[in-house]
C-alpha positions in Angstrom: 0.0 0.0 0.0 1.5 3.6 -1.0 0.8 6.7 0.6 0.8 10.0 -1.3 1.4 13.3 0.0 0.6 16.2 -2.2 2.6 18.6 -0.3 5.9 17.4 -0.8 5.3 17.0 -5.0 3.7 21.0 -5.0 6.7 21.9 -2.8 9.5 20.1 -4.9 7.1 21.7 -8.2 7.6 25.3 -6.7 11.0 24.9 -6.7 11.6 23.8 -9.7 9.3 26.8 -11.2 11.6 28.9 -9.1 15.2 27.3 -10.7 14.0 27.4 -14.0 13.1 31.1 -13.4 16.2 32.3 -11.7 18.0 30.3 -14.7 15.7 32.5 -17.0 16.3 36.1 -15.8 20.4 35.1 -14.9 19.9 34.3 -19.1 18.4 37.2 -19.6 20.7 39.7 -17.5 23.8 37.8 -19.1 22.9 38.4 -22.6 21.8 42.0 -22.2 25.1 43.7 -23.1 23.8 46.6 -21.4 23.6 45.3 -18.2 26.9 43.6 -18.0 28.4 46.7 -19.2 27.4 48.5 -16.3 28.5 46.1 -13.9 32.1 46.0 -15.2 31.5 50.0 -15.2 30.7 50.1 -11.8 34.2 47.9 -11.0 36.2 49.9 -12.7 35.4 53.6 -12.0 35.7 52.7 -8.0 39.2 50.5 -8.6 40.3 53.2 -11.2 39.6 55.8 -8.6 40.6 54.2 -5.5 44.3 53.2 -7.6 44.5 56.9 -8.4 44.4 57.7 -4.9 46.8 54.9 -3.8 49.4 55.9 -6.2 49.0 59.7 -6.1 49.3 59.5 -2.1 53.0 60.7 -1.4 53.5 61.4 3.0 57.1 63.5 3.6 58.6 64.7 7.3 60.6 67.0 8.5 62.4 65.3 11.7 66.3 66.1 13.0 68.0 64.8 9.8 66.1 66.5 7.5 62.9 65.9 5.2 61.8 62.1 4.3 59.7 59.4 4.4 57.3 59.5 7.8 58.1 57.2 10.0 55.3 54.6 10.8 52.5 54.9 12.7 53.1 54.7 16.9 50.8 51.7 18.2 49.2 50.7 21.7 49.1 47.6 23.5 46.2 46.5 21.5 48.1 47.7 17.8 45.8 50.3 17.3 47.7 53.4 16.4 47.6 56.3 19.3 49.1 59.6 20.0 51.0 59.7 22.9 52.4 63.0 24.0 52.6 65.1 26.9 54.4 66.9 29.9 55.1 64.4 32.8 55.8 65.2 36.5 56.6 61.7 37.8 58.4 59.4 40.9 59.1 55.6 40.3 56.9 53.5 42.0 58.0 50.3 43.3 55.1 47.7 44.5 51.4 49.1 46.0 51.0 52.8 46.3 49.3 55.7 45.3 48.8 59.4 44.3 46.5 62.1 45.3 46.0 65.7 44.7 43.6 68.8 43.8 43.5 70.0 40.5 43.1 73.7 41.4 43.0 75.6 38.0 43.1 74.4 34.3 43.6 77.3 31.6 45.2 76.8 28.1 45.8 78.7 24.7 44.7 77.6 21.5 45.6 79.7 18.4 43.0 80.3 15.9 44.2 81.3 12.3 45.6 84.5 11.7 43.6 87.5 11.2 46.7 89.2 10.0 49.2 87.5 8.0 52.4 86.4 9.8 50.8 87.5 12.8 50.1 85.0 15.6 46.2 85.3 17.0 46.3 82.9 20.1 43.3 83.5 22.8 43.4 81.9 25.9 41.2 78.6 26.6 41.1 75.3 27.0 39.7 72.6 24.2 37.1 70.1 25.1 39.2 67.4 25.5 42.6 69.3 27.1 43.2 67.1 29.7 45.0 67.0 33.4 45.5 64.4 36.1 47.3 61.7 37.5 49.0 59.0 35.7 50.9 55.6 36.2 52.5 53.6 33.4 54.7 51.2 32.2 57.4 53.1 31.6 58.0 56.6 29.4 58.4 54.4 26.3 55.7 56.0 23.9 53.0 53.6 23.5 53.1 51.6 26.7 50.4 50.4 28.8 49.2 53.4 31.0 46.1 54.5 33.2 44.7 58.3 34.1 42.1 60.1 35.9 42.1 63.2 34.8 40.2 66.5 34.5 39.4 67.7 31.4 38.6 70.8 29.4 34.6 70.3 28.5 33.8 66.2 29.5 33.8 66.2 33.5 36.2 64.3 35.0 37.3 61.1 33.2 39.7 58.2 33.2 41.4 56.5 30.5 43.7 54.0 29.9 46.0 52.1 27.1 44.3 54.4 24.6 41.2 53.2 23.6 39.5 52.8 27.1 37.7 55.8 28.2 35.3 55.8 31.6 33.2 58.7 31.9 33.0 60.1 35.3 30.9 62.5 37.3 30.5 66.7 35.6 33.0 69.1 37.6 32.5 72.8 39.5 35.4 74.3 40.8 39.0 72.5 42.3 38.7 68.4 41.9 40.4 66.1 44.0 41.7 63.4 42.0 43.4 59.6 43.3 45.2 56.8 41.5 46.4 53.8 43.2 47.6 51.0 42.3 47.9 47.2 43.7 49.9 44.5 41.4 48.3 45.3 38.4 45.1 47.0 39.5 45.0 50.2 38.9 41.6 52.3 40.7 40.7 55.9 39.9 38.9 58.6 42.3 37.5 61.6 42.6 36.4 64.3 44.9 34.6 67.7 45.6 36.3 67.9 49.0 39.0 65.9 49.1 37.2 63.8 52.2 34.5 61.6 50.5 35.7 59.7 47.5 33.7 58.3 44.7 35.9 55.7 42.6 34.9 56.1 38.9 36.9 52.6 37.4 39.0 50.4 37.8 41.0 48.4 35.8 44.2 45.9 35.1 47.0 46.4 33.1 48.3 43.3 32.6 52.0 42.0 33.1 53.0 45.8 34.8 56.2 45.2 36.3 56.7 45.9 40.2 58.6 49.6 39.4 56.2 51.6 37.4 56.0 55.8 37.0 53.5 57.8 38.9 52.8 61.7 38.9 50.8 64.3 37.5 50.6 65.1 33.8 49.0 68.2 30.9 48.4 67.9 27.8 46.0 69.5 25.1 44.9 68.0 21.1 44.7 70.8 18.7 41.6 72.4 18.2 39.9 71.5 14.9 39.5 74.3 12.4 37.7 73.2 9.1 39.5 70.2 8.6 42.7 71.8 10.1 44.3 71.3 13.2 45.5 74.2 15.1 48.0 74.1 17.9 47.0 74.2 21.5 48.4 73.6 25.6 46.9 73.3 28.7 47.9 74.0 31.7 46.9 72.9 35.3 47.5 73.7 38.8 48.3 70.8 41.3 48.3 71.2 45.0 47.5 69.5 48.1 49.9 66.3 46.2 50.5 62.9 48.5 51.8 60.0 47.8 52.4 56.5 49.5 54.9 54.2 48.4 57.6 56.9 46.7 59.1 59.9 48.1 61.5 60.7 45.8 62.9 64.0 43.9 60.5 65.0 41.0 61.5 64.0 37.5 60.6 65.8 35.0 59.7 64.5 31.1 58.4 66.3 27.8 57.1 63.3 26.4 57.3 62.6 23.0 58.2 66.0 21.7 59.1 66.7 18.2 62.3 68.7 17.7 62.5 71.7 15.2 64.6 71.2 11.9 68.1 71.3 13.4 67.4 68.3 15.8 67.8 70.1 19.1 65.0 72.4 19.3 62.1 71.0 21.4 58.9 72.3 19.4 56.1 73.7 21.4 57.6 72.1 24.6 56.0 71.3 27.9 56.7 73.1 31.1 56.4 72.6 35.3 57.1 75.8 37.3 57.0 75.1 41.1 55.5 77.4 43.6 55.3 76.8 47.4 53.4 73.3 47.5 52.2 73.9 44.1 53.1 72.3 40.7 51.8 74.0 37.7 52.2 71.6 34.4 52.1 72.8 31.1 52.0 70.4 28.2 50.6 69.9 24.5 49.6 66.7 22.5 47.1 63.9 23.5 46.8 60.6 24.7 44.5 58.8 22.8 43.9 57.5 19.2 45.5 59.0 16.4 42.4 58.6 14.2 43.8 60.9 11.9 47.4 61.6 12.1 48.4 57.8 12.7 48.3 57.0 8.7 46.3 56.9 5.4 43.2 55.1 6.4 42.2 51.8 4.1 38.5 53.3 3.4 40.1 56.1 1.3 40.9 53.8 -1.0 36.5 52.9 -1.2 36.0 57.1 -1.6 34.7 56.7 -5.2 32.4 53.7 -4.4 29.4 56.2 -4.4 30.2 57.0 -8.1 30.7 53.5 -8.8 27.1 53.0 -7.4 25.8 55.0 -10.1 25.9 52.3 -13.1 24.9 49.8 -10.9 21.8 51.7 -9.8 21.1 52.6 -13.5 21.8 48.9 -14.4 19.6 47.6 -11.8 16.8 49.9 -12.8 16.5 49.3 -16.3 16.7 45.6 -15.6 13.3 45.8 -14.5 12.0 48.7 -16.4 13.1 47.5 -20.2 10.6 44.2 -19.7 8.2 46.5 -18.4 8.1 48.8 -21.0 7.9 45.9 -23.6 4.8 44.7 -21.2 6.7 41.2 -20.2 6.0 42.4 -16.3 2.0 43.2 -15.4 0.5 40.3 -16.7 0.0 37.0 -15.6 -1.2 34.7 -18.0 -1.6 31.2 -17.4 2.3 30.6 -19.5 3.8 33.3 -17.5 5.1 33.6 -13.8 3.1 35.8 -11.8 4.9 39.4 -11.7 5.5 39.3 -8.1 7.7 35.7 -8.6 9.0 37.6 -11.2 9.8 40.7 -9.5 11.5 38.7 -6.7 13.6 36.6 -9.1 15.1 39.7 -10.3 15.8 40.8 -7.0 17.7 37.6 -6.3 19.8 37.8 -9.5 20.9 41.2 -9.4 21.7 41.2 -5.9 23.8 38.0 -6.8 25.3 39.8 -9.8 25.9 43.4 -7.4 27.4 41.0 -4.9 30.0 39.5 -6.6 30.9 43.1 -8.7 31.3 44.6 -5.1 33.2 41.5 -4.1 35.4 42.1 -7.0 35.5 45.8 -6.8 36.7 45.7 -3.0 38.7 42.3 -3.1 41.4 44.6 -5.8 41.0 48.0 -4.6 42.1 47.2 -0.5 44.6 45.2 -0.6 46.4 46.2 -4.2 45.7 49.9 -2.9 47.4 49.6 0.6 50.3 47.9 -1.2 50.6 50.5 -3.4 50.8 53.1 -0.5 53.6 50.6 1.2 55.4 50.7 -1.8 55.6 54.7 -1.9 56.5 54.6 2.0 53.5 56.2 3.1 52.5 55.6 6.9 49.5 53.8 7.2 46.6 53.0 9.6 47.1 49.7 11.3 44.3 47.4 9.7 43.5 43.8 11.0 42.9 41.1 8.8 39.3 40.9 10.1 38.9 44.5 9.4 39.8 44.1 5.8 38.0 40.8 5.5 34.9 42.8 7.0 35.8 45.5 4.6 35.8 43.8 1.5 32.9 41.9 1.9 30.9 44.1 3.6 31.1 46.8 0.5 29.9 43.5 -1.7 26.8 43.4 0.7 26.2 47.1 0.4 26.8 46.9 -3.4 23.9 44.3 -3.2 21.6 45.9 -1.2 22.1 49.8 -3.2 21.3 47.5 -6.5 17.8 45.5 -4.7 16.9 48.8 -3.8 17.0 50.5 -7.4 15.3 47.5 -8.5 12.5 47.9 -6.3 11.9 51.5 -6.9 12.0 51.1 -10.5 9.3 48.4 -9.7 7.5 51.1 -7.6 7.5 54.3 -10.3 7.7 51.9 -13.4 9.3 54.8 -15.1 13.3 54.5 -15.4 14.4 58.4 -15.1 12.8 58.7 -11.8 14.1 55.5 -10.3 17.6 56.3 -11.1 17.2 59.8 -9.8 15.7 58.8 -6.4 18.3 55.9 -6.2 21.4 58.5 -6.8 19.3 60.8 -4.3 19.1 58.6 -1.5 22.5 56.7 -1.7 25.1 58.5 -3.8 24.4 62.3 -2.7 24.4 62.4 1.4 27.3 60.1 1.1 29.0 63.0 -1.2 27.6 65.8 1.4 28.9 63.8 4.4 32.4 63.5 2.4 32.5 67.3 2.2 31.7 67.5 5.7 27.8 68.5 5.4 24.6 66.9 6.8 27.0 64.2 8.3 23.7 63.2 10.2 22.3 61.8 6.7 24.6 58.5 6.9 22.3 57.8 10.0 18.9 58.2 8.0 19.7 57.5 4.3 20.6 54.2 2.7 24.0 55.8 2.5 24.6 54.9 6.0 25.9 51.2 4.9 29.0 52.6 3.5 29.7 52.5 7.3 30.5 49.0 6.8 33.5 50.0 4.6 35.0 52.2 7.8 38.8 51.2 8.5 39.4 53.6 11.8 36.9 53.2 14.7 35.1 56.4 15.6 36.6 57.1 19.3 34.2 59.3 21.7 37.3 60.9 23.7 38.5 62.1 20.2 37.4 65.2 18.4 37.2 64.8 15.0 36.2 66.5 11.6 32.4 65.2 11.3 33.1 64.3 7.7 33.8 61.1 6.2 37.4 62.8 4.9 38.3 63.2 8.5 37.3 59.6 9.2 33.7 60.5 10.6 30.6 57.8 10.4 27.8 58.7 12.9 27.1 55.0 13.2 29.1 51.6 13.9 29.7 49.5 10.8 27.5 47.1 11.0 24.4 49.1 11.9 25.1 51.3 8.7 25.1 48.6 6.7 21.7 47.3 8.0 19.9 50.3 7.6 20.5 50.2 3.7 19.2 46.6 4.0 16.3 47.8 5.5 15.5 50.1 3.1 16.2 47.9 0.1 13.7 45.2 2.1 11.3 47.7 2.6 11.1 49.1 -1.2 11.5 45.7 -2.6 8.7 44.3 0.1 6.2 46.9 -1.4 7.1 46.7 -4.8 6.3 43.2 -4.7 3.1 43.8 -2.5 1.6 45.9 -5.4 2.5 43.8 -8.3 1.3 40.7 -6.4 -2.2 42.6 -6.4 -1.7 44.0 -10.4 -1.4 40.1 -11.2 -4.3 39.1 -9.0 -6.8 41.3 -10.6 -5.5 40.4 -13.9 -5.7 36.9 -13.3 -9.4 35.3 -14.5 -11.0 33.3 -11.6 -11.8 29.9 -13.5 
């Protein structure tokens, strides 16, 4: 005795209707000169563009012996790369201890462009991220394992550590009592309105610290950022009321990590400490922090013309549904032909398929011939993990995909092929060009331009003020988010387009 189940044969049926029709509009695309052509135009204007920017990139810096090749990028404990400069008041510290004292005053001076030529216009001030404190580390080796509470110029009280790591603490009014102590490799950070009740804002470990480390007070100040520009600018902090437990030392005194004029002995923009009674007033320039920008050309340069490349494959991926519509093949649904909605989502599949693998081709030449291209003319770059430029590469494939589905649904939307095109170059190829000039950065956030996110190479750092354009490394949201708000919308117009032509074919269909 058999059993039959009619399920399983309609199931296997449907998918063999849908084969046979993927195999169908894959024939069709393939064939269509047109719409191979701009496919391999798409590759090639973002390669071409991002090669031209590899090759034209040429880095050159004046140090002691003279102008050359910059050296390479400093990096932190975790290999990202960081900044590490400032003016160090410091004791060694052998075994458990700790430091305490009020940070009294902070001022600065920041200079803005000149109003007159050749003449210097400096105003006093602190920037919002000037910072003073308290500090143990490693060693004074630039780029060692360190932890800070600090005060800084406009984000409360704060403390940081090994670069990355930034702990928000509680908003400041007046003097602040700050405290760092440290037991094997814990390191704890306080603060204080009085200097009597203590509130600890983190703590953390630094790893393999050996039992002598540095402790003491430290200044320092980023630039302040001027349309695009950096311009040069110091704090400088008054410590009194200083105690310390476990080192009772003289005072050393370090300008760490300061450049040196042209002639090699010249400390340029140097740090200071003037004593005064039981006071120790610390001047000092630089940061400590991530060197989003000046630690190397960043590997998502190299994807800048991506949002022109986007534009054949938007106009490809439009008239791939509009030419069958204008020749009526898409509409109709007569008992030989697939409903349009199948039809519709057929499409879809193949030229996200075909987007996928142009992106994949686009970005899998561009990265890593383009970074090698900028080794080979000894220009400092960016540190970049392999996961990053694995996530890279196939992440703009992905967003490639999902710009393309989302043409093709539009078009399937309008049905006319001028007006998908412009609305596709509208939403994902112009805020991405306004957020490059450093306009309407907030688009990437709203706009299906928010998934080239996915192609950023440099982490967007909170403690670091940056130029809110995608030139100064900007991208209001994390990669991955980016890129699934273009999926969204390319779900969303392909999930209505498909909702209307399921109801044209229904209507059209004869009930029998």
């Amino acid at each position: 005795m058999s059993s039959f189940r009619p399920y399983r044969s309609s199931q296997r049926a449907e998918q063999d209707r849908l084969s046979q029709l993927l195999r169908a509009q894959w024939t069709r695309f393939r064939t269509a000169r047109g719409w191979v052509l701009a496919m391999a135009a798409s590759v090639l204007v973002t390669v071409s563009l991002g090669l031209l920017i590899a090759g034209g990139a040429r880095s050159s810096c004046v140090t002691g012996k003279g102008e050359g090749p910059c050296p390479a990028p400093l990096v932190g404990p975790d290999g990202t790369a960081v900044k590490d400069k400032y003016y160090f008041v410091h004791q060694p510290l052998k075994g458990n201890g700790s430091i305490s004292a009020r940070v009294s005053d902070m001022t600065g001076q920041i200079r803005l462009p000149d109003v007159v030529p050749g003449v210097r216009n400096v105003k006093e001030g602190v920037v919002p991220w000037a910072k003073a404190g308290l500090l143990v580390r490693q060693s004074l080796t630039q780029g060692t394992p360190y932890a800070a509470v600090m005060l800084t110029g406009d984000h409360g009280v704060r403390m940081q550590y090994n670069f990355t790591h930034d702990v928000p603490g509680g908003p400041h009014n007046g003097p602040q009592w700050l405290r760092l102590t440290r037991s094997g490799d814990t390191i704890t950070g306080y603060e204080s309105d009085d200097g009597k009740t203590w509130t600890e804002v983190s703590t953390v470990k630094l790893t393999g610290l050996p039992e002598t480390i540095e402790i003491g007070l430290f200044a320092t100040s980023p630039g302040a950022l001027w349309d695009m520009a950096i311009a040069f600018a110091q704090a400088t902090a008054t410590f009194d009321q200083i105690k310390l437990q476990g080192a009772n030392g003289l005072w050393r005194r370090d300008d760490v990590g300061v450049s040196m004029e042209s002639d090699g002995r010249t400390p340029h923009h140097p740090g200071r400490v003037v004593e005064s009674g039981d006071k120790l007033i610390v001047t000092g320039g630089g940061d400590i922090g991530p060197a989003t920008v000046e630690g190397g050309v960043r590997a998502d340069l190299l994807l800048t013309g991506g949002a022109l490349g986007l534009i054949p494959m938007l106009v490809g991926a439009v008239t791939f549904f509009t030419a069958e519509h204008r020749r009526g093949l898409i509409g109709t649904s007569l008992p030989a032909e697939p409903h349009p909605a199948r039809l519709l989502a057929a499409k879809a599949m193949v030229v996200g398929a075909v987007a996928f693998v142009a992106g994949l081709v686009t970005s899998g030449v561009v990265i890593p011939v383009g970074l090698a291209m900028l080794r080979a003319n000894q220009n400092p770059i960016q540190p970049i993990t392999l996961d990053t430029e694995l996530r890279m590469i196939v992440g703009y494939a992905a967003l490639t995909a999902a710009a393309a589905v989302l043409a093709l649904g539009l078009a399937a939307l309008v049905e006319r092929s001028i007006v998908a095109i412009g609305l596709g170059i509208a939403m994902v190829v112009v805020p991405y060009l306004l957020a490059t000039a450093g306009l309407a950065p907030w688009l990437l956030m709203i706009t299906p331009a928010a998934g080239f996110a996915i192609t950023q190479s440099v982490p967007t750092f909170a403690h670091v003020d940056v130029d809110r354009s995608l030139l100064g490394g900007y991208y209001p949201l994390p990669p991955w988010a980016g890129l699934a708000v273009t999926c969204g919308y390319a779900a969303l117009a392909l999930g209505a387009a498909i909702a209307v032509h399921r109801r044209k074919g229904s209507r059209q269909v004869p009930l029998v």
